[in-house]
C-alpha positions as a Python dict, from the first residue, in 0.01 Angstrom:
ca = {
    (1, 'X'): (0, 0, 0),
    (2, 'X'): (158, -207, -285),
    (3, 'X'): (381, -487, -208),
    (4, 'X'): (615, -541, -502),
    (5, 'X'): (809, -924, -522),
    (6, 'X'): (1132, -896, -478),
    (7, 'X'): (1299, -844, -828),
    (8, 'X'): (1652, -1058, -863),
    (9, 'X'): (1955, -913, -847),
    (10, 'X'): (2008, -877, -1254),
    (11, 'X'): (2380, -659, -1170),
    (12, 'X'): (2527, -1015, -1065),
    (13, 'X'): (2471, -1204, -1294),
    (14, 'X'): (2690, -1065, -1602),
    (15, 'X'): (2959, -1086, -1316),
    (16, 'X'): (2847, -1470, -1220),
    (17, 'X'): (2871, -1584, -1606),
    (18, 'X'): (3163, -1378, -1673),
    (19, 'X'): (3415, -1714, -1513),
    (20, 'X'): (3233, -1959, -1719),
    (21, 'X'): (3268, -1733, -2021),
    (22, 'X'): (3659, -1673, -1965),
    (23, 'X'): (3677, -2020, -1921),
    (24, 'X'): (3494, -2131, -2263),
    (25, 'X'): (3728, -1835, -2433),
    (26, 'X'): (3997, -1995, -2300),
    (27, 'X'): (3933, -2322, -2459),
    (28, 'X'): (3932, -2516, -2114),
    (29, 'X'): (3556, -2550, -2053),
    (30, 'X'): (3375, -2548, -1759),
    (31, 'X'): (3389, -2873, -1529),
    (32, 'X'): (2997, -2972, -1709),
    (33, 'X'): (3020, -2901, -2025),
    (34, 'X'): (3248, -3208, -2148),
    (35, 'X'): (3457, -3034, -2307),
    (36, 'X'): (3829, -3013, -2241),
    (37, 'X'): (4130, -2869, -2446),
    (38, 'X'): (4428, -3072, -2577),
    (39, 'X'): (4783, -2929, -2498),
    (40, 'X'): (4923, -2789, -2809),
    (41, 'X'): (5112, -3033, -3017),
    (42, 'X'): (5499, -2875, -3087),
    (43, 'X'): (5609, -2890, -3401),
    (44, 'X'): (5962, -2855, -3373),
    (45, 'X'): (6016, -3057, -3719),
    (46, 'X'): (6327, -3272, -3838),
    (47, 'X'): (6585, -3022, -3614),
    (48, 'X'): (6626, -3215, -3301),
    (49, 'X'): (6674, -3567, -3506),
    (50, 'X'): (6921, -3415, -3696),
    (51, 'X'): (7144, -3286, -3412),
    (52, 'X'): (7139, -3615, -3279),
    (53, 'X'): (7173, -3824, -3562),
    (54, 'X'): (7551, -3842, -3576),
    (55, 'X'): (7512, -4006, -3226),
    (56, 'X'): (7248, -4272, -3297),
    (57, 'X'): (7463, -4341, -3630),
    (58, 'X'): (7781, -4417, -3395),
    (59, 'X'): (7562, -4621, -3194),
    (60, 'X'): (7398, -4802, -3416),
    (61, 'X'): (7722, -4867, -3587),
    (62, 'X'): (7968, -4957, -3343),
    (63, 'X'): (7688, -5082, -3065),
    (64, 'X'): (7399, -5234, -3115),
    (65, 'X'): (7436, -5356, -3490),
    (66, 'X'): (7785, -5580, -3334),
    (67, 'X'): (7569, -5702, -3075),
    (68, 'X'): (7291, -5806, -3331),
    (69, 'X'): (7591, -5941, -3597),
    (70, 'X'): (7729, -6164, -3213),
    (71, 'X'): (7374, -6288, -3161),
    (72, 'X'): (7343, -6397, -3513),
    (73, 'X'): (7693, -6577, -3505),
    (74, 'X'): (7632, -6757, -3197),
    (75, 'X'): (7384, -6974, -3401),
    (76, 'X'): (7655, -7072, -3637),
    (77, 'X'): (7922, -7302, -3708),
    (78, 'X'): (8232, -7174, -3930),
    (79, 'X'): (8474, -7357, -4101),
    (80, 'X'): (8861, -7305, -4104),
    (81, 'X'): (8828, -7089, -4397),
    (82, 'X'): (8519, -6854, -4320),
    (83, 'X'): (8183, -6959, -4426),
    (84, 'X'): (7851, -7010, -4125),
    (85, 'X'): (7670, -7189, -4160),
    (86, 'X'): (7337, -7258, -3902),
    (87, 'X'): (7355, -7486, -3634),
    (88, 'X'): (7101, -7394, -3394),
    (89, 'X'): (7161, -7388, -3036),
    (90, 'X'): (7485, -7669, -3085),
    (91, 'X'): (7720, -7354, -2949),
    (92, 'X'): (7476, -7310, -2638),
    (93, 'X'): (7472, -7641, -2531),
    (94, 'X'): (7838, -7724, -2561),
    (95, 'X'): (7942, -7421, -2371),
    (96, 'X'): (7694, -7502, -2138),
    (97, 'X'): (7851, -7827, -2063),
    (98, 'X'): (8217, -7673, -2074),
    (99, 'X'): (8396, -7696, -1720),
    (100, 'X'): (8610, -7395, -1874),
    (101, 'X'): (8314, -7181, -1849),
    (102, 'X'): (8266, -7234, -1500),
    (103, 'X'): (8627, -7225, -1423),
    (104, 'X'): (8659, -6857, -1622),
    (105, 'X'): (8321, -6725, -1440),
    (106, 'X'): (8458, -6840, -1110),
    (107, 'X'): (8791, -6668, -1186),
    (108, 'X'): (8640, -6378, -1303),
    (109, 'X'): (8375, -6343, -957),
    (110, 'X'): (8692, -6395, -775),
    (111, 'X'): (8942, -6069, -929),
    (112, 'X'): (8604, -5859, -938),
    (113, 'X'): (8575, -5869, -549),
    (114, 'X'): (8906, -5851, -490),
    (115, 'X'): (8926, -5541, -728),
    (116, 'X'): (8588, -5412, -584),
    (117, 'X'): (8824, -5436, -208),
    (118, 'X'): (8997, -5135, -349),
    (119, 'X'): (8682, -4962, -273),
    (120, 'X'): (8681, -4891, 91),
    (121, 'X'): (9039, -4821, 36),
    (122, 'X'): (8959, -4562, -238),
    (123, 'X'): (8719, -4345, 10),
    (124, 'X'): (8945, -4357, 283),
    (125, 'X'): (9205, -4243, 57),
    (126, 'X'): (9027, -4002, -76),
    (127, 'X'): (8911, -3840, 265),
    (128, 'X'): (9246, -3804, 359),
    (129, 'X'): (9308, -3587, 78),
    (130, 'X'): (9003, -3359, 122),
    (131, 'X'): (9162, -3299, 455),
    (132, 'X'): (9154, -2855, 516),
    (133, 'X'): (9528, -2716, 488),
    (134, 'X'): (9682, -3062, 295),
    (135, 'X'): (9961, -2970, 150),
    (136, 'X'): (10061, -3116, -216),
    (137, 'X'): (9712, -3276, -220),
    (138, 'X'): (9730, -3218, -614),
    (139, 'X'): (10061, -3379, -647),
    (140, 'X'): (9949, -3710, -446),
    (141, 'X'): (9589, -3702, -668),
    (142, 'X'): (9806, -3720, -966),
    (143, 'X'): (10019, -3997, -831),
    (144, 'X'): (9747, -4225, -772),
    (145, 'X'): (9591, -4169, -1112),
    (146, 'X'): (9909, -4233, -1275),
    (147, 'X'): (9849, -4603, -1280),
    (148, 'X'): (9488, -4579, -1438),
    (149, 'X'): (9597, -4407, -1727),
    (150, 'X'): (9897, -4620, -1774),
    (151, 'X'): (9926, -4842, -2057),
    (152, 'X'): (9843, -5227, -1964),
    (153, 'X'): (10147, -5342, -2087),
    (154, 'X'): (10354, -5131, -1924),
    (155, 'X'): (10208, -5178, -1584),
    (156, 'X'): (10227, -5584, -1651),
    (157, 'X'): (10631, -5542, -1762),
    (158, 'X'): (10683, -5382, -1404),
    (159, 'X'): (10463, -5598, -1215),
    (160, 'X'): (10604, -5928, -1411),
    (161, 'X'): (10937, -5824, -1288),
    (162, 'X'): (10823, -5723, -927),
    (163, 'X'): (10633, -6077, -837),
    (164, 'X'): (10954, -6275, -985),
    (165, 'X'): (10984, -6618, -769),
    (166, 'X'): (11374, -6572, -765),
    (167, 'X'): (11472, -6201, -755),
    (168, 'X'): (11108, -5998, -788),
    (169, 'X'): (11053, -5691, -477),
    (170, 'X'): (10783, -5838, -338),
    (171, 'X'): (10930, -6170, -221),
    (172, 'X'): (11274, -5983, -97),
    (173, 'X'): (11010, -5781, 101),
    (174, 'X'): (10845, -6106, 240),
    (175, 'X'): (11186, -6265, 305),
    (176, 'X'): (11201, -5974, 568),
    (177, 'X'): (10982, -6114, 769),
    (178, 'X'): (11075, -6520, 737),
    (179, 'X'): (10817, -6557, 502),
    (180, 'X'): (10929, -6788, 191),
    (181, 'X'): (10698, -6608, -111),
    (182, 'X'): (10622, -6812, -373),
    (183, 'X'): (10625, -6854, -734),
    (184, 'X'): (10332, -6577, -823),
    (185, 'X'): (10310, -6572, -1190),
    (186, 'X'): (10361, -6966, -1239),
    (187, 'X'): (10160, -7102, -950),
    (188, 'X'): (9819, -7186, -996),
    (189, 'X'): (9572, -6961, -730),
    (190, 'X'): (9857, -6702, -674),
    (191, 'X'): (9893, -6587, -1014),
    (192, 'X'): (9529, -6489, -1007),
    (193, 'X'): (9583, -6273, -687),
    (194, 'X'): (9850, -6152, -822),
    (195, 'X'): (9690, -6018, -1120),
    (196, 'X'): (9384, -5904, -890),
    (197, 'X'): (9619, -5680, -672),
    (198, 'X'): (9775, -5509, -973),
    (199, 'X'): (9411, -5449, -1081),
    (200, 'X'): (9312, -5332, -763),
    (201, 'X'): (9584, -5087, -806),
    (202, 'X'): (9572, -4924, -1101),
    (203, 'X'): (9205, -4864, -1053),
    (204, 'X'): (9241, -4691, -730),
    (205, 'X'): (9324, -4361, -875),
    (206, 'X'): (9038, -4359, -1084),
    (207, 'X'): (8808, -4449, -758),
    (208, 'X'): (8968, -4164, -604),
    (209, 'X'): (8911, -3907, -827),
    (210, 'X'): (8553, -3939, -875),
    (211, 'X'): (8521, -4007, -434),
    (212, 'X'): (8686, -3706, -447),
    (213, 'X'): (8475, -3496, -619),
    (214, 'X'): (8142, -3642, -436),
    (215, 'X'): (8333, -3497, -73),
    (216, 'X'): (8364, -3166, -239),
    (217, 'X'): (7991, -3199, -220),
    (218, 'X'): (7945, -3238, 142),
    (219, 'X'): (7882, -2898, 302),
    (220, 'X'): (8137, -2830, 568),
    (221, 'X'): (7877, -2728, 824),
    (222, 'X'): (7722, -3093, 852),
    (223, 'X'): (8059, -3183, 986),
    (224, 'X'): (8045, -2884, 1238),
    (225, 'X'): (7732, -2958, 1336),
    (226, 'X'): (7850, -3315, 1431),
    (227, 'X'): (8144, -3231, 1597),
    (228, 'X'): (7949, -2976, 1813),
    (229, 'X'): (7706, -3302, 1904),
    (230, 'X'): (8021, -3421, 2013),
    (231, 'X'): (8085, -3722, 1710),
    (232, 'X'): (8429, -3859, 1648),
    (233, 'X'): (8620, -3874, 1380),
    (234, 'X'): (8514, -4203, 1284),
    (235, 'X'): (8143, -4151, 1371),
    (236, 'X'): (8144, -3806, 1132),
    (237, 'X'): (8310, -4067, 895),
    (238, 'X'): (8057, -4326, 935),
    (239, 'X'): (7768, -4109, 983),
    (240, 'X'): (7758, -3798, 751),
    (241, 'X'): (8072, -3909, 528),
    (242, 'X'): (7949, -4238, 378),
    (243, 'X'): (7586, -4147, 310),
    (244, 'X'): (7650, -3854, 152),
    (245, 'X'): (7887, -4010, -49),
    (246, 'X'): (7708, -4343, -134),
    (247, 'X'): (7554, -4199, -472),
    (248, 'X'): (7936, -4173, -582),
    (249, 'X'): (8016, -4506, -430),
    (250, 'X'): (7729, -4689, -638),
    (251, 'X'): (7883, -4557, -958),
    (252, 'X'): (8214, -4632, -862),
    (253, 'X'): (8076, -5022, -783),
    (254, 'X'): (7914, -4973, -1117),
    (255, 'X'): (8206, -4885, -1351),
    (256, 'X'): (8447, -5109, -1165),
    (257, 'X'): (8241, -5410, -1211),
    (258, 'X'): (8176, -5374, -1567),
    (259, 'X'): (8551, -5334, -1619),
    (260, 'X'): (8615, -5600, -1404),
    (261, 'X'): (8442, -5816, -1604),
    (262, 'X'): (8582, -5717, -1919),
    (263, 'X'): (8942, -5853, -1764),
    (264, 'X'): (9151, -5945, -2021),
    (265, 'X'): (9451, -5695, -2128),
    (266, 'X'): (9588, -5702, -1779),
    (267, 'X'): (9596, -6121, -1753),
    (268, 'X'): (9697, -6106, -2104),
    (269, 'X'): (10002, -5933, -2045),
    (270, 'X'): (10090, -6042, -1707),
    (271, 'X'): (10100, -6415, -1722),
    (272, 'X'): (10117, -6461, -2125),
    (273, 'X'): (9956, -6709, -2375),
    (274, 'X'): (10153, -7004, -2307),
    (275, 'X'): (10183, -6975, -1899),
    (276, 'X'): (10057, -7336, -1765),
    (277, 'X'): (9846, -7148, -1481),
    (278, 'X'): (9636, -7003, -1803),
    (279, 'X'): (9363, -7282, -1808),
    (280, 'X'): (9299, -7258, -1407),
    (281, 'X'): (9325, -6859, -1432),
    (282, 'X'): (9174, -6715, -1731),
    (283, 'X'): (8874, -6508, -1715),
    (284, 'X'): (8578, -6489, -1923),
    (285, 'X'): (8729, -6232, -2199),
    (286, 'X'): (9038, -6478, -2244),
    (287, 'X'): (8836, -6769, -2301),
    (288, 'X'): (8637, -6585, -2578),
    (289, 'X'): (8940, -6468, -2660),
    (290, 'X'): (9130, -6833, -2691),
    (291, 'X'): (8759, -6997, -2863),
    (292, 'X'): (8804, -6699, -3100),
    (293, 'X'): (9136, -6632, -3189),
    (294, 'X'): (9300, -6936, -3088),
    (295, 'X'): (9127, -7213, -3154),
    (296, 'X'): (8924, -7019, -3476),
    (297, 'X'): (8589, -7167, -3361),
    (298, 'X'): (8419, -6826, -3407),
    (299, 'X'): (8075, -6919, -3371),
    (300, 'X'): (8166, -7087, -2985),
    (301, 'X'): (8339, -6756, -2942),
    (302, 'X'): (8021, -6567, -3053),
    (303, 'X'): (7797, -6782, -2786),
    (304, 'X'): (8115, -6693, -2498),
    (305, 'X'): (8041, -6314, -2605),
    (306, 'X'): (7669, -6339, -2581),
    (307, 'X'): (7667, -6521, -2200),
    (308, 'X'): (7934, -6224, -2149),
    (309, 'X'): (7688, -5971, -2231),
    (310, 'X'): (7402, -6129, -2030),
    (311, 'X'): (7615, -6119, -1735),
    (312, 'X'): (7686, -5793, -1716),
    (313, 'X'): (7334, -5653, -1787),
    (314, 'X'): (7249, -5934, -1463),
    (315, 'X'): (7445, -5798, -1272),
    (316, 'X'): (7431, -5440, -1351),
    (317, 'X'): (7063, -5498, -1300),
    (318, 'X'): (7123, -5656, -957),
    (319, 'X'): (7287, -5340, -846),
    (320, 'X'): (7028, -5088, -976),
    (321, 'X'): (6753, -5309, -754),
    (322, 'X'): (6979, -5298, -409),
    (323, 'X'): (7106, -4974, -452),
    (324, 'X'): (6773, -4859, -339),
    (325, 'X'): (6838, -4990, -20),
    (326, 'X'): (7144, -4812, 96),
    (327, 'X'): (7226, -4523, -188),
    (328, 'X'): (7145, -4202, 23),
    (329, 'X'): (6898, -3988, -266),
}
């Protein structure tokens, strides 16, 4: 009897290569062979550049080329009649050493955080509002928006005549209550409250609005859920409410400090150019504005603008890095 070896199994093998083939038709190679395929490269041309070039040219133009044209002037010195010349850091180092600085930045911290007060008041506010079967909740959504939208002047013309020492609403309303109100406007320390609780006003509408629209968010049955745990009103407010709504309340703190910053229009109008109080109340945006337009010393104004800018991108920054800490994702 013959014993024949065992002959391989030929049938598998075509079916064994046949991977490694589809992969090296393919064009992605087999893990071995060092070979690997680059993604394909689009091609999409000039198209996309040129929907978006009316943007970048409106950018360019009325954003970054004014903050390069400020940079550039903050190094100068100009003379009564135009004409910079370079002077180094000289504008740096004298507004460095300017107690006006200080005084503006410190006025300017202060109406931020009273504006940013509005806040808590805003989300409250706003709640209320959202509340199932609230009737005329459009009409009182428009009245609080009212003031936002409002022209500066206007609002300061009313609120001028409502903080008047000797006949204004607000003291009459304090006299009520035995409570002798002083001078707001002329009085140095009030007249910056005062112009913080007009801004706190007219931006609670705008706070509202967008608080508003981050409750619409919420799904109902995360508040049914909690009041079947048993949670109060106040603990479904402090529980589900505020997290859920804390990616609406960072851009709210966002916006408002920016424009807080910016403060000028409102002060402006409110207490004037030749109020006493202006030195020990203006912000940072009237004392570019008095270096600039006032006193004609562009290139100090140009360094005020600059230290303006920094700021803000601090600060902004500041609240991008904590916002991790408490914004719900």
């Amino acid at each position: 009897m013959t014993i024949h070896p065992e002959q391989p199994d030929t049938a598998a093998t075509p079916v064994a290569a046949a991977p490694a083939r589809t992969q090296r038709a393919s064009g992605r190679g087999t893990p071995g062979d060092g070979r690997t395929r680059r993604p394909p490269r689009r091609t999409d041309g000039f198209w996309p550049w040129l929907f978006v070039l009316p943007l970048l040219v409106g950018v360019g133009t009325f954003y970054i080329w004014p903050i390069i044209q400020t940079f550039w002037y903050s190094f100068t010195s100009w003379g009564v009649f135009g004409g910079a010349t370079f002077s180094g850091a000289a504008n740096y180092v004298r507004l460095l050493s300017d107690p006006q600085l200080y005084q503006s930045l410190l006025n300017t911290v202060i109406y931020t955080a009273i504006v940013l007060l509005g806040i808590p008041v805003a989300v409250w506010l706003a709640s209320l509002l959202n509340t199932p079967g609230l009737r005329f909740a459009q009409f009182y959504r428009v009245l609080f928006f009212l003031p936002y939208v409002a022209m500066p002047a206007a609002i300061a013309l009313v609120w001028r005549i409502m903080f008047n020492g000797d006949y204004g609403i607000v003291n009459w309303f304090l006299g009520r209550f035995g409570i002798d109100g002083p001078y707001w406007i002329s009085t140095p320390g009030f007249a910056l409250v005062a112009v913080s609780l007009v801004g706190l006003w007219s931006s609670l509408g705008f706070s509202m609005i967008i608080l508003g629209a981050g409750l619409k968010d919420i799904p109902p049955e995360l508040y049914e859920a909690a009041e079947l745990d048993g949670a109060s009103r106040w603990r479904q407010f402090r529980s589900v409410t505020v997290p859920l709504l804390s990616p609406s309340i960072f851009f709210v703190v966002i916006v408002t400090t920016i424009s807080s910053f910016q403060l000028f229009d409102l002060l402006y109008a409110i207490l004037g150019s030749t109020n006493p109080v202006i030195p020990k109340t203006m912000s940072l945006v009237f004392y570019f504005y008095s270096a600039g337009f006032i006193d004609n010393d562009k290139g100090f104004a140009a360094a005020i603008a600059m230290v303006i800018f920094v700021l803000i991108g601090i600060v902004t920054l500041v609240q991008f890095r904590f916002q991790r800490k408490w914004v719900q994702s």
